[in-house]
MIMARKOL-373235 format. One record per residue (C-alpha): residue number from 1; x, y, z. Coordinates in nm, 3 decimals, always signed. Layout:
// MIMARKOL-373235
marvo: NUM; xx: X; yy: Y; zz: Z
...
//
This chain:
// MIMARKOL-373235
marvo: 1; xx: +0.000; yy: +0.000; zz: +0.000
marvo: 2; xx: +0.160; yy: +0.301; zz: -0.115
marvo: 3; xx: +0.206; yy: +0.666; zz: +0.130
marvo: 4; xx: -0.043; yy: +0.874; zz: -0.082
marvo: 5; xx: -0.337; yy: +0.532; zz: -0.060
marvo: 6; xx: -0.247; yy: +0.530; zz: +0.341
marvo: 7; xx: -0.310; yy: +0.933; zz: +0.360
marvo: 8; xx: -0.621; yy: +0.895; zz: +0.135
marvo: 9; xx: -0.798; yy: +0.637; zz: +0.391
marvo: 10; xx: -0.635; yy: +0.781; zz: +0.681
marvo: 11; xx: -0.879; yy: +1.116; zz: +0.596
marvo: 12; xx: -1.145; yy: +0.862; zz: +0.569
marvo: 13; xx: -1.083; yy: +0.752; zz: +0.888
marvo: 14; xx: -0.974; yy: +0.358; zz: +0.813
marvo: 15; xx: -0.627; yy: +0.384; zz: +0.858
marvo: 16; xx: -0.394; yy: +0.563; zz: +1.148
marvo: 17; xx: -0.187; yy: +0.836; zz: +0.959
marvo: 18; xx: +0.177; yy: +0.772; zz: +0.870
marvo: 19; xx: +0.425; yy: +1.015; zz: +1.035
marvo: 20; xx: +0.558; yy: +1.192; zz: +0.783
marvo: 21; xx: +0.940; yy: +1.131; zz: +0.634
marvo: 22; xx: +0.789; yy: +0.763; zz: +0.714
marvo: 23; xx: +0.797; yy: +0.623; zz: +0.390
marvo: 24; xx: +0.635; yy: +0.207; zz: +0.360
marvo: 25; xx: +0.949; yy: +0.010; zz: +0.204
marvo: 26; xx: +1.229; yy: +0.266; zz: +0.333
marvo: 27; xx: +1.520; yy: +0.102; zz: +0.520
marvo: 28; xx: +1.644; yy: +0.312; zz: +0.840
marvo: 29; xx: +1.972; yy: +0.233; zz: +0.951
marvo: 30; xx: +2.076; yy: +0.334; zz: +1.258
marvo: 31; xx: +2.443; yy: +0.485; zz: +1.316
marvo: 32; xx: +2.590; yy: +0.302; zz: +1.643
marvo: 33; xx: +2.936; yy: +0.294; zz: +1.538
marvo: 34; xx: +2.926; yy: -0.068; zz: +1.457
marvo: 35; xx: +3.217; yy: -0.182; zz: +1.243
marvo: 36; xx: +3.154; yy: -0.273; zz: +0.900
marvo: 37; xx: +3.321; yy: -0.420; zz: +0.605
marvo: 38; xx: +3.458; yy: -0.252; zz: +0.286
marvo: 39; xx: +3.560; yy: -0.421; zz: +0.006
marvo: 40; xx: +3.837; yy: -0.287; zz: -0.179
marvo: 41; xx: +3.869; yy: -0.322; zz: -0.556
marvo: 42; xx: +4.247; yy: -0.204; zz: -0.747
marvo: 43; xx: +4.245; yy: -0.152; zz: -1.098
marvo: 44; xx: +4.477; yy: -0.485; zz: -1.147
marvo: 45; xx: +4.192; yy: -0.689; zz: -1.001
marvo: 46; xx: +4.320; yy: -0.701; zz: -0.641
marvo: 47; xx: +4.020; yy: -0.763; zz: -0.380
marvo: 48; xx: +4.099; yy: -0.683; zz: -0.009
marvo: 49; xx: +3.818; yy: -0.669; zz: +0.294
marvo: 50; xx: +3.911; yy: -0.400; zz: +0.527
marvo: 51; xx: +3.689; yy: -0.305; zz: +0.843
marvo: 52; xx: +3.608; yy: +0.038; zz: +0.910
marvo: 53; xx: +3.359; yy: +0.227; zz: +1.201
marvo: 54; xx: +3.140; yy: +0.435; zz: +1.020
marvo: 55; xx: +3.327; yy: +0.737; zz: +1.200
marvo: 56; xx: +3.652; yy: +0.647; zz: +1.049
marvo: 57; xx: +3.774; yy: +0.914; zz: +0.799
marvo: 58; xx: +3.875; yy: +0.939; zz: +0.420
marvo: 59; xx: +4.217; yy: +0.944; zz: +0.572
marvo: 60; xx: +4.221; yy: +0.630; zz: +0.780
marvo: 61; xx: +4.070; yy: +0.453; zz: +0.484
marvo: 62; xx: +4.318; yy: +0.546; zz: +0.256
marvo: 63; xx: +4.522; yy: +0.422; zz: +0.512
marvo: 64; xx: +4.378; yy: +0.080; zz: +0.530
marvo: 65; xx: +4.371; yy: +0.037; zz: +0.168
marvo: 66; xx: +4.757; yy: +0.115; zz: +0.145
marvo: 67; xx: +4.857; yy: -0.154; zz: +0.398
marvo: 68; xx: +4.635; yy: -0.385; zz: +0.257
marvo: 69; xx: +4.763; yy: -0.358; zz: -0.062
marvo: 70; xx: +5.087; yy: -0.312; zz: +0.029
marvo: 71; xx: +5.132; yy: +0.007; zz: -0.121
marvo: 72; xx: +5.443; yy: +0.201; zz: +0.006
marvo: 73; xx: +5.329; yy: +0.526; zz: -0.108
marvo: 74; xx: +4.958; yy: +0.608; zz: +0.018
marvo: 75; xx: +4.930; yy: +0.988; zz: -0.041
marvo: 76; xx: +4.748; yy: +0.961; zz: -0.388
marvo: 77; xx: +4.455; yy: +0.730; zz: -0.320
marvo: 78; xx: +4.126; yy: +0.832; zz: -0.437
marvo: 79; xx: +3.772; yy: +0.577; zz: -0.390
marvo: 80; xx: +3.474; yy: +0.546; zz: -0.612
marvo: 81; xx: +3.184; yy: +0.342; zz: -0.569
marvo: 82; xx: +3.034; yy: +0.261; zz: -0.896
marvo: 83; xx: +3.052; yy: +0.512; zz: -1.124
marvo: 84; xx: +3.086; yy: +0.793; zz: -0.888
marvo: 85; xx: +3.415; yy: +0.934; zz: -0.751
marvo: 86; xx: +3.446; yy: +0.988; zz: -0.359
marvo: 87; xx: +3.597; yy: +1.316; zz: -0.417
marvo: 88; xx: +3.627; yy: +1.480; zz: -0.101
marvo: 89; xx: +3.828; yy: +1.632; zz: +0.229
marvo: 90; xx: +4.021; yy: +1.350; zz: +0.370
marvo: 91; xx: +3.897; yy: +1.474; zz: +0.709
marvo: 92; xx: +3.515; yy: +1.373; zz: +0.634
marvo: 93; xx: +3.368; yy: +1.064; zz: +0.757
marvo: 94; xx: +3.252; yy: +0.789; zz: +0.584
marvo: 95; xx: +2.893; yy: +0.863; zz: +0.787
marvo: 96; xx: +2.885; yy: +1.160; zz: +0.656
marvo: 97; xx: +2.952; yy: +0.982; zz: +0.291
marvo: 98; xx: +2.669; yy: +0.754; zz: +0.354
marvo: 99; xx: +2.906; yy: +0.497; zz: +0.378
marvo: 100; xx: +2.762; yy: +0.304; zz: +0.679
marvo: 101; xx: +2.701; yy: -0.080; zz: +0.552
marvo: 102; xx: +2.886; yy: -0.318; zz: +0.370
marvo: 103; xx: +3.015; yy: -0.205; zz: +0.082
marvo: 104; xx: +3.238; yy: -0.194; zz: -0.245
marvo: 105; xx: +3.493; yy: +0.061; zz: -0.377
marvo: 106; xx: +3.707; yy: +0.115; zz: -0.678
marvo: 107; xx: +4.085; yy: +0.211; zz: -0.537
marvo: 108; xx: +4.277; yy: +0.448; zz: -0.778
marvo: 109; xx: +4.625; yy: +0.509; zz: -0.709
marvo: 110; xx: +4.798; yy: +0.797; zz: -0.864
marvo: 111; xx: +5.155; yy: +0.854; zz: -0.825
marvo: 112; xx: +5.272; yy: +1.184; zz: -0.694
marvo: 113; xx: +5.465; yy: +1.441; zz: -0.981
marvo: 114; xx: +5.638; yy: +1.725; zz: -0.864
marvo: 115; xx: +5.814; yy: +1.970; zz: -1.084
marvo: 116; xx: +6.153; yy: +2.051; zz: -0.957
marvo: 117; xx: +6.287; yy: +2.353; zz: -1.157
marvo: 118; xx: +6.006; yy: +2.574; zz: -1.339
marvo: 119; xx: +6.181; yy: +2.799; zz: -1.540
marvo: 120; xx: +6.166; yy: +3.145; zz: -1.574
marvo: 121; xx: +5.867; yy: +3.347; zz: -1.633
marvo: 122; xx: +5.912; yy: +3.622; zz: -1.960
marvo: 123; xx: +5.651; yy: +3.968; zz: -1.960
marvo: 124; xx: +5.907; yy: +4.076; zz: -2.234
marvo: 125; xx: +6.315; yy: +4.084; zz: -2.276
marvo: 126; xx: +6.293; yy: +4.396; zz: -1.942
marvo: 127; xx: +6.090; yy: +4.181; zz: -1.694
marvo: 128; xx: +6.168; yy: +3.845; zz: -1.599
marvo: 129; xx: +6.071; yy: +3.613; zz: -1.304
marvo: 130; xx: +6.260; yy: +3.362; zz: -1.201
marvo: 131; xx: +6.044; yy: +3.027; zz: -1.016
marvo: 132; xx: +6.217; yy: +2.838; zz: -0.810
//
């Protein structure tokens, strides 16, 4: 029976009312903290089960997934979960994500570039900055 049939009979008087934001079908999960599992997909095909708290941070997760796929170098690791990236702060939660049950995500791992010497910068032959 769907929200707007329940409201209809509930004005008729056959039916208590539903609270509203109390939707028939809708699955409430409550956040306790409980640990839960993640799995971890790399681009080579590499499958790894970490468990997280649902207050655990982009940061600790990126974390995780380095040691447990022994990664030495952790600082570029990004997350997506099906098609969408999990671009964000690494000091957000995964509650705030949404991120509370049992779940997969994609791992991309992007080395680090750093330019060392950038050149010099040229207005014309009277002006010239040098970058360093």
């Amino acid at each position: 029976m769907g929200t707007r049939f329940a409201r209809f009979q509930a004005a008729e008087g056959q039916v208590p009312p539903v609270p509203p934001g109390d939707v028939e079908g809708e699955s409430k999960v409550e956040l306790k903290g409980d640990p839960f599992e993640i799995r971890l997909i790399s681009l080579t095909g590499d499958e790894k089960l970490v468990s997280v708290e649902p207050s655990s941070s982009i940061a600790d997760l990126q974390k995780l997934a380095a040691e447990a796929l022994n990664w030495e170098r952790p600082w570029c690791i990004n997350f997506a979960q099906g098609s969408s990236a999990i671009a964000t702060s690494p000091e957000i939660s995964l509650q705030e994500l949404g991120l509370v049950e049992d779940c997969e995500l994609m791992v991309l791992r992007r080395e680090p570039w750093c330019r060392q010497n950038l050149g010099c910068s040229r207005y014309n032959n009277n002006y010239a900055c040098h970058i360093r």
